[in-house]
C-alpha positions as CSV (number, residue, x, y, z in Angstrom):
1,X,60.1,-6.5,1.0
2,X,62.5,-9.3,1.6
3,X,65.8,-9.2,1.7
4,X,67.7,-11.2,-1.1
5,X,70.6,-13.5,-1.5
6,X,73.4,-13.3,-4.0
7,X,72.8,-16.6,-6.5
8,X,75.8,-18.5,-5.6
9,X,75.1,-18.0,-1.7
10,X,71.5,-19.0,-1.9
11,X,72.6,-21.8,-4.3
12,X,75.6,-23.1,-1.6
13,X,72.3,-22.8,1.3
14,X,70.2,-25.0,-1.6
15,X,73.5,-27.8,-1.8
16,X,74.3,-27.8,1.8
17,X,70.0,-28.4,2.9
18,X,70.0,-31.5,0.1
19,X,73.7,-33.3,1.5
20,X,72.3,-32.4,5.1
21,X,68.9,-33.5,4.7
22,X,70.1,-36.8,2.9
23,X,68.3,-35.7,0.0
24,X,72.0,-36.4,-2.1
25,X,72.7,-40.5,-2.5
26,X,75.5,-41.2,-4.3
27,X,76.0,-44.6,-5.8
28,X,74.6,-46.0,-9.1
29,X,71.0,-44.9,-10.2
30,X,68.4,-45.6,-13.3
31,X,66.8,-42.6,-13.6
32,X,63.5,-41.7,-14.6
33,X,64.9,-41.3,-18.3
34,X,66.5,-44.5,-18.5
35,X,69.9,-43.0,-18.0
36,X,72.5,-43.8,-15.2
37,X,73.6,-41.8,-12.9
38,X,76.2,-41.9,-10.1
39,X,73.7,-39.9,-7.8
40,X,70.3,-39.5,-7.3
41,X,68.2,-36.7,-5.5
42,X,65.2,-38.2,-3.3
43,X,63.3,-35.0,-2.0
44,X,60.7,-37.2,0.0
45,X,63.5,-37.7,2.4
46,X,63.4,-33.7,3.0
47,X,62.7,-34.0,7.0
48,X,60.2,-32.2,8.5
49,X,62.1,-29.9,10.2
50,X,63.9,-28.6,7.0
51,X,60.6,-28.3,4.8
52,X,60.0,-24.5,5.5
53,X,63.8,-23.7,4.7
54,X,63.5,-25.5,1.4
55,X,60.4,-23.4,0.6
56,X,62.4,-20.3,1.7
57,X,65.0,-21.4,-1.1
58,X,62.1,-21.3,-3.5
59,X,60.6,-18.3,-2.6
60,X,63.7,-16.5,-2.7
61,X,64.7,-17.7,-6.3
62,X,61.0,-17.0,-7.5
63,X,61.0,-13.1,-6.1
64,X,64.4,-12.6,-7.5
65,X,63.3,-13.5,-11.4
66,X,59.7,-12.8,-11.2
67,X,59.2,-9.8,-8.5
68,X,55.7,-10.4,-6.4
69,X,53.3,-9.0,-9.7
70,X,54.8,-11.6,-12.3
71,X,52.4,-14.2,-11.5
72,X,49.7,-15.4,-9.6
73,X,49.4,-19.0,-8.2
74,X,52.5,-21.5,-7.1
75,X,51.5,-25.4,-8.6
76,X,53.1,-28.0,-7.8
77,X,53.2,-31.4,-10.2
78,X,52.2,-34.8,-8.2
79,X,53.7,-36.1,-6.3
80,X,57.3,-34.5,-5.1
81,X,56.3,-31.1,-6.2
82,X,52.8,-31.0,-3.9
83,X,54.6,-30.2,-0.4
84,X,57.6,-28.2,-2.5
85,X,54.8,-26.1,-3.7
86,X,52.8,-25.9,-0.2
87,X,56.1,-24.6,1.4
88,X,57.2,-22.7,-1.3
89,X,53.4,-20.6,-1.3
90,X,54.0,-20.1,2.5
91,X,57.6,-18.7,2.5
92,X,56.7,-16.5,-0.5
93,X,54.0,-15.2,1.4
94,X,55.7,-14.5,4.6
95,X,58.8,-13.3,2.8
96,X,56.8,-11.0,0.6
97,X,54.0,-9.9,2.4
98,X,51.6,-11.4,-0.4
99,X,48.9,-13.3,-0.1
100,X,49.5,-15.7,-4.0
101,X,47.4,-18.7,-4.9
102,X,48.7,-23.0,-4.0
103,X,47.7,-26.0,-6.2
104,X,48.8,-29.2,-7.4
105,X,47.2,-32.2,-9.2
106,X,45.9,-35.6,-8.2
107,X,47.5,-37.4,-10.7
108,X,43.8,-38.9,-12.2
109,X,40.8,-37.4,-12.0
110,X,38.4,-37.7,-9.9
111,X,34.9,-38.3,-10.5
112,X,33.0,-38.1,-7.2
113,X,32.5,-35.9,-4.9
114,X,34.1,-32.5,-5.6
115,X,35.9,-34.2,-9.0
116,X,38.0,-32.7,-11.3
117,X,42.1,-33.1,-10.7
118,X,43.2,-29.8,-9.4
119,X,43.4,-29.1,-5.5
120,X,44.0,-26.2,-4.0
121,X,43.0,-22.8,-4.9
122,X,41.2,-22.3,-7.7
123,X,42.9,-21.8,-11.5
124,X,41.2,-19.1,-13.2
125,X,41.0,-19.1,-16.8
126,X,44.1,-17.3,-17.7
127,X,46.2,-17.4,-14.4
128,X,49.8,-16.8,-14.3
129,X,51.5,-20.3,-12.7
130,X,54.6,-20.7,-11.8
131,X,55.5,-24.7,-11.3
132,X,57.7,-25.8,-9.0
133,X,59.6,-29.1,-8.8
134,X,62.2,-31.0,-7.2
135,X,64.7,-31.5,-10.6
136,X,65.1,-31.1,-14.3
137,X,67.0,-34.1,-16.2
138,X,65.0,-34.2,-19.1
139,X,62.2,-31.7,-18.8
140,X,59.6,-35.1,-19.1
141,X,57.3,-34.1,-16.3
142,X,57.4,-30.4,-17.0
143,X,56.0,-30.8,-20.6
144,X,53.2,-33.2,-19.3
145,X,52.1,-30.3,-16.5
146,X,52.4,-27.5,-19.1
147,X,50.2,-29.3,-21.0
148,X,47.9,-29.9,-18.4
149,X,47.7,-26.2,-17.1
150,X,46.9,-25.2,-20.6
151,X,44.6,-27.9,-21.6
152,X,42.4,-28.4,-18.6
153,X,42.8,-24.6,-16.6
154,X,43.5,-22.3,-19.6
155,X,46.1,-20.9,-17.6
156,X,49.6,-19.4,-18.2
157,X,52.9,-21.2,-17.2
158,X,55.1,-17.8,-16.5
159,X,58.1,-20.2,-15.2
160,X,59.3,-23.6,-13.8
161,X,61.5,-23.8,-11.1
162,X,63.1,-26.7,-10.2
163,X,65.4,-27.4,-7.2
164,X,67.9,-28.6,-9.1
165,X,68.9,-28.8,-12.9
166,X,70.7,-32.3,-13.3
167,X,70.4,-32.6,-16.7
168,X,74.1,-31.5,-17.5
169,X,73.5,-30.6,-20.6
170,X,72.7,-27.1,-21.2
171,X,71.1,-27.9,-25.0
172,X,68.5,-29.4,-22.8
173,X,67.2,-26.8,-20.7
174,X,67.6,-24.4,-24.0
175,X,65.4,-27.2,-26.2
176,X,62.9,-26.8,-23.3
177,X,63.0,-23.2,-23.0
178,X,62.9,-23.3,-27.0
179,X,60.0,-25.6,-27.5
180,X,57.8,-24.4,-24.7
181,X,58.3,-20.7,-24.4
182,X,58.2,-20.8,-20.9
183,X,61.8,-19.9,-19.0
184,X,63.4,-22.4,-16.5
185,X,65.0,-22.0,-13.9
186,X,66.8,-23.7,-11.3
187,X,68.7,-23.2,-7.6
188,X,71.2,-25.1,-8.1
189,X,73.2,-27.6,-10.4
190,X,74.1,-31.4,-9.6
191,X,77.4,-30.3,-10.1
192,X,77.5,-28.0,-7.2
193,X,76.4,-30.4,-4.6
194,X,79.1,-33.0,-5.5
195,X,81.5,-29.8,-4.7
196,X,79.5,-29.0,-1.7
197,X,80.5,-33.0,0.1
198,X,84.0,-32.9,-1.1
């Protein structure tokens, strides 16, 4: 069983990887939502080298609210959260001694070949997923793939985790919560990685 870290240290490890990694750009941003922001959070420019510590992040905040038997199968939304969930899958598995279930989407369907518009392992009718992401501003995204899972797999979202919630509102993430029935959680907040470059 693996060893875990107290929230606020493995959310301090989270803030420090994104300002290290570059992942944390600070100037004046549109987001997704239409809002403005004074910083944005690009996880494509996680580097290489840092990718299995950011799944290690994930893991570790996924075993401490879920345990190993609260679900079965790590997806991961296209596009950011396809190599969040790859990495995430591995470090749970090495950290936990499991042997749990990776997919993601391809954004459209495809309709050669093997088709369809999961990858990965196989969803079985009634899987427990938990989706994995890089933030939470508006819950947008999340919704959509909820959706999705149900729709298309029949399977159960147990839990989103995102990287980090920058929503700053908590009403948000409790409308979500609310709306969905699915819990959301996150490693750390917008808030803390300012602290962490001051």
């Amino acid at each position: 069983m693996a060893r875990t870290a107290s929230k606020d240290s493995l959310e301090r490890e989270f803030a420090r990887l994104l300002v290290e990694s570059g992942v944390f750009l600070t100037g004046s941003f549109q987001l997704k939502s239409g809002k403005m922001s004074d910083y944005f959070l690009d996880f494509g420019r996680v580097p290489h080298r840092s990718l299995a510590q950011l799944g290690r992040c994930y893991a570790t905040r996924i075993g401490e609210a879920l345990g190993v038997d609260g679900f079965d199968l790590i997806y991961g939304p296209a596009f950011k959260g396809i190599p969040i969930a790859l990495f995430t899958t591995t470090a749970f598995n090495e950290l936990y001694g499991t042997d749990k279930g990776c997919a993601f989407d391809r954004k459209a369907p495809k309709d050669h070949g093997e088709g369809g518009i999961f990858l990965g392992d196989r969803i079985a009718e009634g899987a427990r997923i938990v989706v994995v992401d890089d933030v939470f501003t508006d819950g947008g995204t999340k919704y959509d793939t909820i959706e999705l899972l149900h729709d298309a797999a029949k399977a159960q979202v147990v839990a989103v985790v995102v990287g980090v919630d920058r929503s700053e509102d908590p009403s948000l993430v409790e409308r979500f919560q609310r709306e969905t029935g699915v819990p959301l959680w996150s490693i750390a907040s917008g808030e803390t990685i300012k602290t962490t470059i001051r």
